[in-house]
MDTraj code that builds the backbone (N, CA, C; nanometers):
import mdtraj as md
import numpy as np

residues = "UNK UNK UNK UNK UNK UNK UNK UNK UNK UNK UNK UNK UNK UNK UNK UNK UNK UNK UNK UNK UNK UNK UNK UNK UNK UNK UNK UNK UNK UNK UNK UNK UNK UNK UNK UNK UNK UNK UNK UNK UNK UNK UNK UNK UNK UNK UNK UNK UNK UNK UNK UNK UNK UNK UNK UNK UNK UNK UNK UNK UNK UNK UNK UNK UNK UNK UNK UNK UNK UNK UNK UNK UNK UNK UNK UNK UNK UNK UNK UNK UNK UNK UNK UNK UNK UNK UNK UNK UNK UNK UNK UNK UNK UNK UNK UNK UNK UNK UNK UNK UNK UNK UNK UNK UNK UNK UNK UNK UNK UNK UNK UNK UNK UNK UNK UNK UNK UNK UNK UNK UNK UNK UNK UNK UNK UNK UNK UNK UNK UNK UNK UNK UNK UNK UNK UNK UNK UNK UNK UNK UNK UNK UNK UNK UNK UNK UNK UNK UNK UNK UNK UNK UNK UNK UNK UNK UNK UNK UNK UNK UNK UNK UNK UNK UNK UNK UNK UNK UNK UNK UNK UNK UNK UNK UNK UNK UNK UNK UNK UNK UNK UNK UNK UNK UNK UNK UNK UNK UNK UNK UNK UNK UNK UNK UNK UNK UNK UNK UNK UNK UNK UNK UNK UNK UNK UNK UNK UNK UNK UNK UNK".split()
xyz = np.array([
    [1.8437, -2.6730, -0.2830],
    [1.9089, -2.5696, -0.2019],
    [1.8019, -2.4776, -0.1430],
    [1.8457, -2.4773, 0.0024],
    [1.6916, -2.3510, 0.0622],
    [1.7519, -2.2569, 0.0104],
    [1.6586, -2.1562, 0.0544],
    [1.6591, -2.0336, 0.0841],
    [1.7642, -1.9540, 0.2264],
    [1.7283, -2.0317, 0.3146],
    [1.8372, -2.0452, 0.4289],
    [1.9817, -2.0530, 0.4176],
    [2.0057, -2.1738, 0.3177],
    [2.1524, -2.2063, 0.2762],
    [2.1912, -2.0791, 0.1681],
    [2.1062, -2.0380, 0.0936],
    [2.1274, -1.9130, -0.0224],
    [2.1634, -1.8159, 0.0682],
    [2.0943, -1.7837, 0.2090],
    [2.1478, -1.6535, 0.2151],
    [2.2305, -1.6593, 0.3377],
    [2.2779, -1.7593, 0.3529],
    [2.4214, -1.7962, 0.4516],
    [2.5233, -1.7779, 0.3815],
    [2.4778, -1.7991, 0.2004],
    [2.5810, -1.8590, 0.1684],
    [2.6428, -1.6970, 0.0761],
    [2.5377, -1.6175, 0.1214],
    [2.5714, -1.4919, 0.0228],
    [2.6763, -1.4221, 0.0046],
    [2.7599, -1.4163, 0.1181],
    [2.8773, -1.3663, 0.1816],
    [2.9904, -1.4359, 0.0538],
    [2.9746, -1.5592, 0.0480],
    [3.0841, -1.6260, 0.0011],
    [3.0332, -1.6386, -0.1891],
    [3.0837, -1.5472, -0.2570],
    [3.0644, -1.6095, -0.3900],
    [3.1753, -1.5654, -0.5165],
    [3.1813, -1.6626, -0.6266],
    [3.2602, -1.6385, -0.7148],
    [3.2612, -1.5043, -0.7867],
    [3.2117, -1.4099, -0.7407],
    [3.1808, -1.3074, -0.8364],
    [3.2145, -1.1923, -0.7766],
    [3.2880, -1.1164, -0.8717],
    [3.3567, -0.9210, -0.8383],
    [3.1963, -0.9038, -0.8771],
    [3.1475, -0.8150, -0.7584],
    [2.9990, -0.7619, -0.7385],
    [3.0481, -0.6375, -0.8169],
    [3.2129, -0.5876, -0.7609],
    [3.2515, -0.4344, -0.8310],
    [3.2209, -0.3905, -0.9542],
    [3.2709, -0.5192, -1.0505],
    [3.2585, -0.4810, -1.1735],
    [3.1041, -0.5081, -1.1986],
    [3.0106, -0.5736, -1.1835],
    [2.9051, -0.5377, -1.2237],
    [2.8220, -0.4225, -1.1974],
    [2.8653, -0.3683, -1.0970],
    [2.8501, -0.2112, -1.0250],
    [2.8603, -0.1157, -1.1576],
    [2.9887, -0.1212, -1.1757],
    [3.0893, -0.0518, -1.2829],
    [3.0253, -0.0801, -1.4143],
    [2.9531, -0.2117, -1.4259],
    [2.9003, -0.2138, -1.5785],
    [2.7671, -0.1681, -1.5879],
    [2.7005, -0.1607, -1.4332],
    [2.5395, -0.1174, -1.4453],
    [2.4405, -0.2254, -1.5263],
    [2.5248, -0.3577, -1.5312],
    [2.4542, -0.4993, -1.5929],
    [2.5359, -0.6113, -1.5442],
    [2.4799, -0.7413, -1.5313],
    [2.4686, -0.8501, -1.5045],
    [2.5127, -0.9347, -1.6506],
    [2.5884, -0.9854, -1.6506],
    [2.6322, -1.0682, -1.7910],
    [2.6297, -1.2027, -1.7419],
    [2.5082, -1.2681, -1.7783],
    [2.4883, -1.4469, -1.7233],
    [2.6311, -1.4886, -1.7597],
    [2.6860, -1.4769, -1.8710],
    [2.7996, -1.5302, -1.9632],
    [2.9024, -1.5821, -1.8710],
    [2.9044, -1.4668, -1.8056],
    [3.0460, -1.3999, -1.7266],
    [3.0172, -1.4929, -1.5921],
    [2.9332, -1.5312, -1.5501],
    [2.9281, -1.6188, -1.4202],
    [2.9987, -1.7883, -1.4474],
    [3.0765, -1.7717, -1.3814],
    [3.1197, -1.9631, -1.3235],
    [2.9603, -2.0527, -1.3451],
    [2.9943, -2.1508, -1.4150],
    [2.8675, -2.2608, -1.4053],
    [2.7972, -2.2686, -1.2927],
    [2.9046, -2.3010, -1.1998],
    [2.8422, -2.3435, -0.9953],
    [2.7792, -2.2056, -0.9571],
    [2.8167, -2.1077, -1.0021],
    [2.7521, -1.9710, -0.9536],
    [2.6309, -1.9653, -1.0138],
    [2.6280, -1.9762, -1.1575],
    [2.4921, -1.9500, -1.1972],
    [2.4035, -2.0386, -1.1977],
    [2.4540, -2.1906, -1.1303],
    [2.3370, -2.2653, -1.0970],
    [2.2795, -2.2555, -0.9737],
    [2.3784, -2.1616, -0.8967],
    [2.3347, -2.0966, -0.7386],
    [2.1835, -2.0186, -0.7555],
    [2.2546, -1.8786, -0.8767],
    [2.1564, -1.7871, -0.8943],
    [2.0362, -1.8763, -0.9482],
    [2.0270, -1.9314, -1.0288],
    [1.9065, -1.9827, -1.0921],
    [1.8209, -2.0822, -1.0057],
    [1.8701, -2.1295, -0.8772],
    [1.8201, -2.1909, -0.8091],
    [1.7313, -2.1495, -0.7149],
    [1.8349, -1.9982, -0.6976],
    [1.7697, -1.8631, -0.5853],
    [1.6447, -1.8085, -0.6724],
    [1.6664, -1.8079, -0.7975],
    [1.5248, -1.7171, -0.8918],
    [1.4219, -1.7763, -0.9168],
    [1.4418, -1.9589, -0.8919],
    [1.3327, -2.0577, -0.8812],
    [1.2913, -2.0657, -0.7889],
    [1.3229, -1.9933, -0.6686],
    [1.2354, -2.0236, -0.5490],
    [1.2183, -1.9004, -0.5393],
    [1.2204, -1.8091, -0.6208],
    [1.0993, -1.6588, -0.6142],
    [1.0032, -1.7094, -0.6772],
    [1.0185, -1.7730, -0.7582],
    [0.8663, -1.8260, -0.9075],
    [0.7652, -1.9086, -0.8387],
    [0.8294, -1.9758, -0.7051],
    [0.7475, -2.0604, -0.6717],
    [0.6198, -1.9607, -0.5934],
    [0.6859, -1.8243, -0.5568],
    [0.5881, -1.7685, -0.5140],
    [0.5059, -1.6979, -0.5837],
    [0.5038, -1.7110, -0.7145],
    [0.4337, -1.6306, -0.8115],
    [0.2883, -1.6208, -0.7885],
    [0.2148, -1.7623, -0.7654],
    [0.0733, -1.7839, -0.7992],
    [0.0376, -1.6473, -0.6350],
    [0.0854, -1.6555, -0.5950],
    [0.0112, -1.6061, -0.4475],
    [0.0655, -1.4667, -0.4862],
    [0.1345, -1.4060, -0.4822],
    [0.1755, -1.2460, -0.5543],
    [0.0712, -1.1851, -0.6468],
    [0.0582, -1.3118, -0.7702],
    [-0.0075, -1.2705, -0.9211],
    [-0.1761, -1.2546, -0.8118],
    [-0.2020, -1.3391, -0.7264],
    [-0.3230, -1.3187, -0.6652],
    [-0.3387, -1.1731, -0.5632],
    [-0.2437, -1.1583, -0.4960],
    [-0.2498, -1.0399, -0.3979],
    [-0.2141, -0.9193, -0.4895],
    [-0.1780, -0.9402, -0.5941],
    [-0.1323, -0.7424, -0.7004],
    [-0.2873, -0.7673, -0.8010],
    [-0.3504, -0.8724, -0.8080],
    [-0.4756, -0.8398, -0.8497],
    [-0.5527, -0.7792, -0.8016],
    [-0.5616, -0.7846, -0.6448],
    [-0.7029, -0.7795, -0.5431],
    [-0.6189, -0.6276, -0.5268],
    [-0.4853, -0.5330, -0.5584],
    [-0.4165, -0.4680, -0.4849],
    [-0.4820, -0.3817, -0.6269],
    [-0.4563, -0.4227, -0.7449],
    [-0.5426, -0.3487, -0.8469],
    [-0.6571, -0.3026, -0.8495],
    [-0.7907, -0.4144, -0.8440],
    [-0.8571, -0.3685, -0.8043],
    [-0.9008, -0.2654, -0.7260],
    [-0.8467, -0.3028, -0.5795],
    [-0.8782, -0.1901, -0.4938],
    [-0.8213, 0.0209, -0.5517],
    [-0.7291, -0.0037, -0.6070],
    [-0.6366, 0.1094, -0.6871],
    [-0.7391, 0.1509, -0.8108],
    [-0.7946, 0.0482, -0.8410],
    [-0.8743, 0.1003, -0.9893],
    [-1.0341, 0.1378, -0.9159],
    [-1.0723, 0.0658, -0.7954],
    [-1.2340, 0.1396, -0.7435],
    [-1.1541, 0.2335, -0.6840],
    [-1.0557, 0.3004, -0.6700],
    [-1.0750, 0.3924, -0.5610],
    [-0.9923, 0.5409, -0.6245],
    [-0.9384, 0.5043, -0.7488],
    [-0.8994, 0.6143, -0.7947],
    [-0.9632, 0.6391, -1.0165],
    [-1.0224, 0.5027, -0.9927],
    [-1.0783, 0.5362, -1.1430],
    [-0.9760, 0.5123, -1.2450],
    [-0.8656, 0.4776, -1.2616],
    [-0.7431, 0.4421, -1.3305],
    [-0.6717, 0.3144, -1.2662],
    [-0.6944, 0.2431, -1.4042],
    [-0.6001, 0.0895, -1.3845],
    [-0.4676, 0.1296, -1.3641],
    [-0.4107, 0.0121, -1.2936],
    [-0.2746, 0.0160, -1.2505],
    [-0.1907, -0.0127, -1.3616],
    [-0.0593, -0.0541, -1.3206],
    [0.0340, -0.1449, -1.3719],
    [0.1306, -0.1956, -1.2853],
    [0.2082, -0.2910, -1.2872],
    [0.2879, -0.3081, -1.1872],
    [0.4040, -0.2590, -1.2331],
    [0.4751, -0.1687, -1.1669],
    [0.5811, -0.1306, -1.1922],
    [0.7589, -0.1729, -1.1030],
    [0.7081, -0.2684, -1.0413],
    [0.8358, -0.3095, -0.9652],
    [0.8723, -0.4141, -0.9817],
    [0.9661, -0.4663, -0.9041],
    [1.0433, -0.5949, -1.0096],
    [1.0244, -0.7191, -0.9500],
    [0.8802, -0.7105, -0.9436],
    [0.8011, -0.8354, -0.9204],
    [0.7517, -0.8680, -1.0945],
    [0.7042, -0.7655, -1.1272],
    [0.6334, -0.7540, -1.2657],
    [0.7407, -0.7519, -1.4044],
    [0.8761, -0.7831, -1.3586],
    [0.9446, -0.8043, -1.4538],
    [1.0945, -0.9024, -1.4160],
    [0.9990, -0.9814, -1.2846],
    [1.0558, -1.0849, -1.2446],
    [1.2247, -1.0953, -1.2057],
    [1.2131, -0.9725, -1.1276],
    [1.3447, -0.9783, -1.0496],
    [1.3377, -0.9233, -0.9357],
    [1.2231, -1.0039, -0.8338],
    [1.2369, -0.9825, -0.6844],
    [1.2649, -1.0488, -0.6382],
    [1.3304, -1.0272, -0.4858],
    [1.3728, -1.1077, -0.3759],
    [1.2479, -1.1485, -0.2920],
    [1.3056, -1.2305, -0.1950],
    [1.1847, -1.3050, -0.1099],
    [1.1021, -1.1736, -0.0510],
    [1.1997, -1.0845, -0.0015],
    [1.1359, -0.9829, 0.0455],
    [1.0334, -0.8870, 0.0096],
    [1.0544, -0.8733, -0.1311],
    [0.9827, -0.7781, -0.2272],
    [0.8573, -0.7474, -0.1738],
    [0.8134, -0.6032, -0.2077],
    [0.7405, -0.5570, -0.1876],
    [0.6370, -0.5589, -0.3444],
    [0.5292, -0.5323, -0.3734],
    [0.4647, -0.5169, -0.4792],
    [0.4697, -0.3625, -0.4853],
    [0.4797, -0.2705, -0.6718],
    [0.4808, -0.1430, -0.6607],
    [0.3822, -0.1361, -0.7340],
    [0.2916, -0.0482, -0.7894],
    [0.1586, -0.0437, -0.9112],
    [0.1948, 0.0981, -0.9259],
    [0.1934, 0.1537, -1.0252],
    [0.1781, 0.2600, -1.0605],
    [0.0332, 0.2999, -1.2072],
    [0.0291, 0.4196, -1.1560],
    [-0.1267, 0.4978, -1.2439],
    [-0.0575, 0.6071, -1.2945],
    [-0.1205, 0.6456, -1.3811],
    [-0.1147, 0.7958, -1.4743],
    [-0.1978, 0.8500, -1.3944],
    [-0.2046, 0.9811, -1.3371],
    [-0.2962, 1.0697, -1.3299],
    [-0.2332, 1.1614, -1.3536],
    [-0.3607, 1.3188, -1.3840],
    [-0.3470, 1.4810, -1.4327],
    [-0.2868, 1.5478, -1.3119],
    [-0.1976, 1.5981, -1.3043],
    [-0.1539, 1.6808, -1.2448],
    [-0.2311, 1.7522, -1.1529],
    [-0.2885, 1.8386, -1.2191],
    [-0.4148, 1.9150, -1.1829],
    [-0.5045, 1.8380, -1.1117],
    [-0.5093, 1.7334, -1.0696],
    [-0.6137, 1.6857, -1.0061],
    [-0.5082, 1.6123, -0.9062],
    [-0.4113, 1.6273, -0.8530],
    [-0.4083, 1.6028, -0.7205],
    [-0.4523, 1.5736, -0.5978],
    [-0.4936, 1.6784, -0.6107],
    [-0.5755, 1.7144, -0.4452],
    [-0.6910, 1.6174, -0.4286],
    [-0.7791, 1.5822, -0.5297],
    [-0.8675, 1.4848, -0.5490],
    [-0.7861, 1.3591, -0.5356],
    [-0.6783, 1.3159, -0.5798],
    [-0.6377, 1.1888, -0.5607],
    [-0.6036, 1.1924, -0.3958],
    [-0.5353, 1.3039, -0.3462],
    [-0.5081, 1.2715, -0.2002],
    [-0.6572, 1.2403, -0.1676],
    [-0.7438, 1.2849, -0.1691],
    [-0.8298, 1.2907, -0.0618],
    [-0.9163, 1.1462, -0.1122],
    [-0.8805, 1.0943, -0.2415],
    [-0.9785, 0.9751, -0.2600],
    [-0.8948, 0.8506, -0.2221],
    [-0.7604, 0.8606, -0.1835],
    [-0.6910, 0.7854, -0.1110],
    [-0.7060, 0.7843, 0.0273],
    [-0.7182, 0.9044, 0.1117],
    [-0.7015, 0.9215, 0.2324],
    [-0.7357, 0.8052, 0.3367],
    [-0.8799, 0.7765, 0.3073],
    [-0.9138, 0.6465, 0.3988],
    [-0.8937, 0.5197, 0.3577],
    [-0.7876, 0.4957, 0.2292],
    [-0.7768, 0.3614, 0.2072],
    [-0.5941, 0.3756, 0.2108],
    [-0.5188, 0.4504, 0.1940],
    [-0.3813, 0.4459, 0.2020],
    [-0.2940, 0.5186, 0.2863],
    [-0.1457, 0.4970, 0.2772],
    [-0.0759, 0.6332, 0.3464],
    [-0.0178, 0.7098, 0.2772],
    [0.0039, 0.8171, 0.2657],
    [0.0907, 0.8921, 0.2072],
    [0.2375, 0.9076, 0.2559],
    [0.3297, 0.8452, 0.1331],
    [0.4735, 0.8523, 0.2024],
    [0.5537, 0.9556, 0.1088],
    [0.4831, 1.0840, 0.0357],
    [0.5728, 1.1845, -0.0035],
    [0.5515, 1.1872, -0.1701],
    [0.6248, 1.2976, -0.1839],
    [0.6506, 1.3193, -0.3431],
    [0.7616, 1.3320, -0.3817],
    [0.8350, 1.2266, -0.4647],
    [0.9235, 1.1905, -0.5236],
    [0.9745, 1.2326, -0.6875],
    [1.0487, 1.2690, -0.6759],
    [1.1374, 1.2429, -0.8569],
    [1.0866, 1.1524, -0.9458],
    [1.0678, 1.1830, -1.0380],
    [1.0929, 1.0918, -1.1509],
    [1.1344, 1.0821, -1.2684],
    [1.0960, 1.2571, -1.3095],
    [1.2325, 1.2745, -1.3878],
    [1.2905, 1.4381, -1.3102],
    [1.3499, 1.4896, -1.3918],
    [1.4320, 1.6064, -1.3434],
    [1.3347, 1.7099, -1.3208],
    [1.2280, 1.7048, -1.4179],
    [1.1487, 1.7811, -1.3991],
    [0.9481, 1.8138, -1.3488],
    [0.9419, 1.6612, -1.3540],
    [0.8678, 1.5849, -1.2578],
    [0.8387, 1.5156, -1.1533],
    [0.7284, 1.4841, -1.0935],
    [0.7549, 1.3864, -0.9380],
    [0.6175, 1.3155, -0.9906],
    [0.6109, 1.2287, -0.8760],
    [0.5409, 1.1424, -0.8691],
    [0.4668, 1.1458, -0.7327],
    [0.3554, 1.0623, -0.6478],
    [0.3161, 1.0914, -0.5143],
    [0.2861, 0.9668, -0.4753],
    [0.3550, 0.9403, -0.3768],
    [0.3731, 0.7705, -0.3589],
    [0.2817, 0.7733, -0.2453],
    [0.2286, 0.6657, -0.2398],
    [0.1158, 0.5937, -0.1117],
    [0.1208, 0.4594, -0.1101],
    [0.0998, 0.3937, 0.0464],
    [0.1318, 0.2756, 0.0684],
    [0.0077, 0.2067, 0.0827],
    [-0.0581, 0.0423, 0.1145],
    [-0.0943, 0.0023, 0.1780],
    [-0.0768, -0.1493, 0.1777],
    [-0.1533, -0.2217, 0.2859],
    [-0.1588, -0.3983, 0.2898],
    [-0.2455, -0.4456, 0.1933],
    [-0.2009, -0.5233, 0.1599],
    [-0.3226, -0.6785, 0.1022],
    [-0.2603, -0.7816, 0.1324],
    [-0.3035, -0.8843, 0.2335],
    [-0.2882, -0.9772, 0.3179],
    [-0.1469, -0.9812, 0.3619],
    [-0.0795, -0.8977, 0.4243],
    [0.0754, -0.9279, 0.4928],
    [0.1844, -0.8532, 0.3673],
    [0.1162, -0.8184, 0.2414],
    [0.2112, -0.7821, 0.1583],
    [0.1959, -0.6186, 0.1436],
    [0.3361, -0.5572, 0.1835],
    [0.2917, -0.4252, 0.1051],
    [0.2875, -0.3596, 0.0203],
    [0.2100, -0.3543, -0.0426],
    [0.1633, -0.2277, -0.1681],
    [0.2083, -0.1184, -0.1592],
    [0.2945, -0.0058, -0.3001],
    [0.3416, 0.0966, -0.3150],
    [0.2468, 0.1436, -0.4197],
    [0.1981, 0.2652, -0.4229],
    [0.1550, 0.3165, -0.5957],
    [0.2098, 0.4416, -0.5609],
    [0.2471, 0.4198, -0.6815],
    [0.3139, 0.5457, -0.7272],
    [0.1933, 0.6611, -0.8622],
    [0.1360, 0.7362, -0.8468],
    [0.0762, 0.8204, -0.9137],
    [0.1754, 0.9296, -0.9986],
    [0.2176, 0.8580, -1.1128],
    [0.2770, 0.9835, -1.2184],
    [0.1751, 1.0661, -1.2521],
    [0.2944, 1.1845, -1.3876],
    [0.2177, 1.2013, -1.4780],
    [0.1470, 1.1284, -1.5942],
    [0.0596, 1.1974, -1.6469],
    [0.0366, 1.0445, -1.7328],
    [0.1262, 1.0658, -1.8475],
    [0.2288, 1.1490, -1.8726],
    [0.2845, 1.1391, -2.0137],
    [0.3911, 1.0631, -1.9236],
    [0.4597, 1.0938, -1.7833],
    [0.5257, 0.9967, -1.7713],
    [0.5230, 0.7810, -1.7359],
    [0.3698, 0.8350, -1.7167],
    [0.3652, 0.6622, -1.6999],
    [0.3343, 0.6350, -1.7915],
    [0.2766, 0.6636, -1.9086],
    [0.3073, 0.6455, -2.1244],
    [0.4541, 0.6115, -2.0959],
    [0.5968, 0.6876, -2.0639],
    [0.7164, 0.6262, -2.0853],
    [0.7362, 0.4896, -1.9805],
    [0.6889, 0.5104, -1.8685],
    [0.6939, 0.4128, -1.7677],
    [0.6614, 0.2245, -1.8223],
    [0.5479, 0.2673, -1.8905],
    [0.4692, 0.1291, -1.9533],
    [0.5309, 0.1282, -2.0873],
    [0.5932, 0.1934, -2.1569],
    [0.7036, 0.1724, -2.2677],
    [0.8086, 0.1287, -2.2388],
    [0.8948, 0.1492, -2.1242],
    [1.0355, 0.0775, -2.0897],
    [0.9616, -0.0793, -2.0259],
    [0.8894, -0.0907, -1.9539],
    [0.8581, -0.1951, -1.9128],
    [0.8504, -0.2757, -2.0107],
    [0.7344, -0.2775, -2.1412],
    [0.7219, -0.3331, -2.2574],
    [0.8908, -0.4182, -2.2683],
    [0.9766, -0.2460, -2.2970],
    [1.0845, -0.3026, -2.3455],
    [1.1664, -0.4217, -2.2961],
    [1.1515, -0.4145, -2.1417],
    [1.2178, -0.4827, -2.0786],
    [1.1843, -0.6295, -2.0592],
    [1.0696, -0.6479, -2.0940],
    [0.9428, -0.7668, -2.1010],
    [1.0071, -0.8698, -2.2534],
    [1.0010, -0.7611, -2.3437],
    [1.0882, -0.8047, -2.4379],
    [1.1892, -0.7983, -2.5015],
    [1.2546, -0.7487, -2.4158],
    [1.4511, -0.7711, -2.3967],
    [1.5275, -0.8025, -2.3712],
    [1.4922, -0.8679, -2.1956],
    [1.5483, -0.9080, -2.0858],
    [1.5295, -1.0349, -2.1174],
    [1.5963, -1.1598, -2.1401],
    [1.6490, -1.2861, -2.1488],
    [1.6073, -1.3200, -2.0159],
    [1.5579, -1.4714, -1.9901],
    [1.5918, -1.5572, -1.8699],
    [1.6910, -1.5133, -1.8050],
    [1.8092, -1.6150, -1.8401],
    [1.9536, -1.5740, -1.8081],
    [1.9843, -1.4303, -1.7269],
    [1.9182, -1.3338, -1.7844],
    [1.9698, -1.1875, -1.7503],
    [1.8901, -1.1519, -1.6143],
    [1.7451, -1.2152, -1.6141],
    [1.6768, -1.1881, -1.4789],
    [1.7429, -1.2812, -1.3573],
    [1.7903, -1.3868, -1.4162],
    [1.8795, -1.4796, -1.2738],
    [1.9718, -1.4140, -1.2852],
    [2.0461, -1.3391, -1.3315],
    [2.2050, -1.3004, -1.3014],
    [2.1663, -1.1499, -1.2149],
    [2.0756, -1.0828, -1.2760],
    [2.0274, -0.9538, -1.2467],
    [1.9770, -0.9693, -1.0404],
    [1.9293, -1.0898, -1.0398],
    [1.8313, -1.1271, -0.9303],
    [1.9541, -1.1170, -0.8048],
    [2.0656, -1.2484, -0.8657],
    [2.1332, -1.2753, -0.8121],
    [2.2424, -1.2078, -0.7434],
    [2.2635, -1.1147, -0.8041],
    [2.3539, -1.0397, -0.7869],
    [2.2994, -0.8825, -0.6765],
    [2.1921, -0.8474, -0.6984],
    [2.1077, -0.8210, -0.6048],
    [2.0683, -0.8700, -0.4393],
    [2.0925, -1.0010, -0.4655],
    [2.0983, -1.0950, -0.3307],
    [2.1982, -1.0947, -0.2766],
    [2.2922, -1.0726, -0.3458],
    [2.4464, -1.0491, -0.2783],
    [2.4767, -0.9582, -0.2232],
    [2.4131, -0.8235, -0.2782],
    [2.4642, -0.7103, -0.2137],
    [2.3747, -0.6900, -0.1433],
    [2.2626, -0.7470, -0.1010],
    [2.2026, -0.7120, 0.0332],
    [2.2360, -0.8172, 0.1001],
    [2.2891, -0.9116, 0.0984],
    [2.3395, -1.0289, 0.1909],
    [2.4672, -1.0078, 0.2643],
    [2.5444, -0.9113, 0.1580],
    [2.6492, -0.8950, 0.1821],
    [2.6505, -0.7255, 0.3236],
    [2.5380, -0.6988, 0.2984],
    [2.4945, -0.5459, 0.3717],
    [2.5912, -0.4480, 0.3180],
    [2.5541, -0.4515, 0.1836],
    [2.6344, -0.3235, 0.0758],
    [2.4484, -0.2256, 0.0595],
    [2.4056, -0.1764, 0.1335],
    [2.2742, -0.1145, 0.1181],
    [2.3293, 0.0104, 0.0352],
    [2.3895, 0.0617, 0.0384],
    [2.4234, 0.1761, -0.0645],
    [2.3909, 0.1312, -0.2330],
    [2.5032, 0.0050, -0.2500],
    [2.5537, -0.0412, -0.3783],
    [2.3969, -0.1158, -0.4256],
    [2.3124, -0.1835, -0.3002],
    [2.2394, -0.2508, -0.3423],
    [2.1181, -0.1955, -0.3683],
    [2.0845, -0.0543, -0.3318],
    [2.0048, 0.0542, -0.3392],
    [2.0032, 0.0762, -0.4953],
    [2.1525, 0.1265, -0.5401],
    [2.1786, 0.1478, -0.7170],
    [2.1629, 0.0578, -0.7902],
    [2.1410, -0.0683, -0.7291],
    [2.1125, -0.2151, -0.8144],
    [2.0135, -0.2197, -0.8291],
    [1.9054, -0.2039, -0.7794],
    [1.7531, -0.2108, -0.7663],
    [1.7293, -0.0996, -0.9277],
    [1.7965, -0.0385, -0.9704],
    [1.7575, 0.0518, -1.0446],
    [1.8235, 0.0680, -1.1368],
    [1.9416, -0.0600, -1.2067],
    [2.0278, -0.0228, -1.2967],
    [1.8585, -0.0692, -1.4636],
    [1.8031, -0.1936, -1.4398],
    [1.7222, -0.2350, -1.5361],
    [1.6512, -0.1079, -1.5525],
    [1.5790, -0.0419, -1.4747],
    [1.4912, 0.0997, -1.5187],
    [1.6321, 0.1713, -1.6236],
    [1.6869, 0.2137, -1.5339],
    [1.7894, 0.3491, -1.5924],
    [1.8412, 0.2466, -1.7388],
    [1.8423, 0.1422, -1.7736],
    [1.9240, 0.0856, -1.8724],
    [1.8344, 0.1276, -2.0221],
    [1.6762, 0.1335, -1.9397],
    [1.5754, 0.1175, -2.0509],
    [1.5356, 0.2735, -2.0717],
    [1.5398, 0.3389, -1.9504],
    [1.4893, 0.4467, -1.9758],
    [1.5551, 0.5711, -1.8881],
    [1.6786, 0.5873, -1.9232],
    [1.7787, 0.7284, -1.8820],
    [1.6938, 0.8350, -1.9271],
    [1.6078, 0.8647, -1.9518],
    [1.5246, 0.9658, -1.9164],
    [1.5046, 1.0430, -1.7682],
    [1.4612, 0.8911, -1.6792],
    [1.3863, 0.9261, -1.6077],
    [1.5144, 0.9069, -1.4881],
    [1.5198, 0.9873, -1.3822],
    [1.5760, 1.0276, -1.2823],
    [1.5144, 0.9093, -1.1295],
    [1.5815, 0.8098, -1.1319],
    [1.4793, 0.7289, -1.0156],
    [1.5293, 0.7351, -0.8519],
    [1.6188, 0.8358, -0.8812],
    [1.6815, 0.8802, -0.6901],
    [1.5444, 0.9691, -0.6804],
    [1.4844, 0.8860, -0.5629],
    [1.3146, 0.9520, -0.4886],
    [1.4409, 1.0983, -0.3987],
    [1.3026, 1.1674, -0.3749],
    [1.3673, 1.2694, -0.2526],
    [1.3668, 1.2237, -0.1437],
    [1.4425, 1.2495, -0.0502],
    [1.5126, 1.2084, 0.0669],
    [1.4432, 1.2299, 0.1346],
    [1.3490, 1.1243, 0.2084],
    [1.2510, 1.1428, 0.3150],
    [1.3291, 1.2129, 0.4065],
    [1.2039, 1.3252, 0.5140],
    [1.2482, 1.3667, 0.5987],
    [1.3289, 1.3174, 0.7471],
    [1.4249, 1.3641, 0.7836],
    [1.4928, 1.2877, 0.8988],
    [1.3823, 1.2902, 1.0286],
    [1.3684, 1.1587, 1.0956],
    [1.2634, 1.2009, 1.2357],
    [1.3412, 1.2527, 1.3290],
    [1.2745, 1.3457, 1.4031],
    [1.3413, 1.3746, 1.4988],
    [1.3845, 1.5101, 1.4965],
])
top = md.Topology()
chain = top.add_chain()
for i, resn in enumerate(residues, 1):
    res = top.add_residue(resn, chain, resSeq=i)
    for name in ("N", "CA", "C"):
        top.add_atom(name, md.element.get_by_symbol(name[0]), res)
traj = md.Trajectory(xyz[None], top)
């Protein structure tokens, strides 16, 4: 099955997207056989792109670790194997607060700055973009006590999250952007964080309107 036929076929599937909305999880269990050999077919042709990803978030590290002195991590759901074709790569660093201003300016000629975001209620984070070969790169610069919790839910999720749960999780994700539910599929992108770690607050602030 392509990729082509998967997302023609997104529109049409056995599954209330509602109630998994409503449960804030994906239950492989709960899927029809023919459905979840859909999803698992769709999550095998993300894997196939692994080797070339695992190569471009290395060279994307690197560059993040000469240019700010702190190793990364990957923090998006490439790195815990529930992206779409589209996916973007995210890395996130600990840095001091207090030293801000030094991180903007040791970014300046290698990234963009796209704002400061939430992360928990009473923290933010300072997100910057860039390329490595056609793919784009996000880092996100916490605090470092919050990327200590950041690289603790991940752990968790590394060893929590079942096969099964990343194809149902994946899949169901594909639907609601296939389906052009961008609201619903916005809160999907973020039920695995919030499941592991309701701590942390992951609605970013509302970029400014242009214009």
């Amino acid at each position: 099955m392509t990729d082509q036929t998967l997302s023609a076929d997104a529109h049409t599937t056995a599954l209330d997207l509602d109630v998994f909305l409503a449960a804030k999880w994906a239950n492989p269990e709960s899927f029809p056989a023919g459905e979840f050999a859909r999803a698992e077919a769709f999550w095998q042709a993300r894997r196939a792109e692994d080797p070339r990803l695992l190569r471009i978030r290395a060279e994307a590290a690197r560059l993040v670790e000469s240019w700010t002195g702190h190793t990364p991590r990957d923090v998006g759901s490439f790195g815990i194997q529930l992206n779409l074709e589209s996916s973007d790569l995210d890395l996130g660093i600990g840095y001091p607060v207090a030293e801000r201003d030094e991180l903007m300016a040791a970014l300046a000629p290698h990234a963009a700055f796209k704002g400061e975001r939430f992360t928990s209620f009473t923290t933010t984070r300072l997100v910057f973009s860039f390329d490595v070969d056609g793919v784009d790169i996000d880092l996100s610069a916490l605090t470092e006590e919050d990327f200590t919790v950041a690289c603790r839910m991940l752990d968790e999720i590394d060893a929590g999250m079942s096969r099964e749960e990343r194809v149902a999780h994946t899949w169901v994700k594909h639907l609601l952007r296939g389906s052009g539910r961008t609201g619903d599929y916005a809160t999907w992108k973020l039920v695995t964080y919030a499941r592991h770690c309701p701590e942390f607050n992951w609605v970013p602030i509302p970029e400014p309107s242009a214009g």
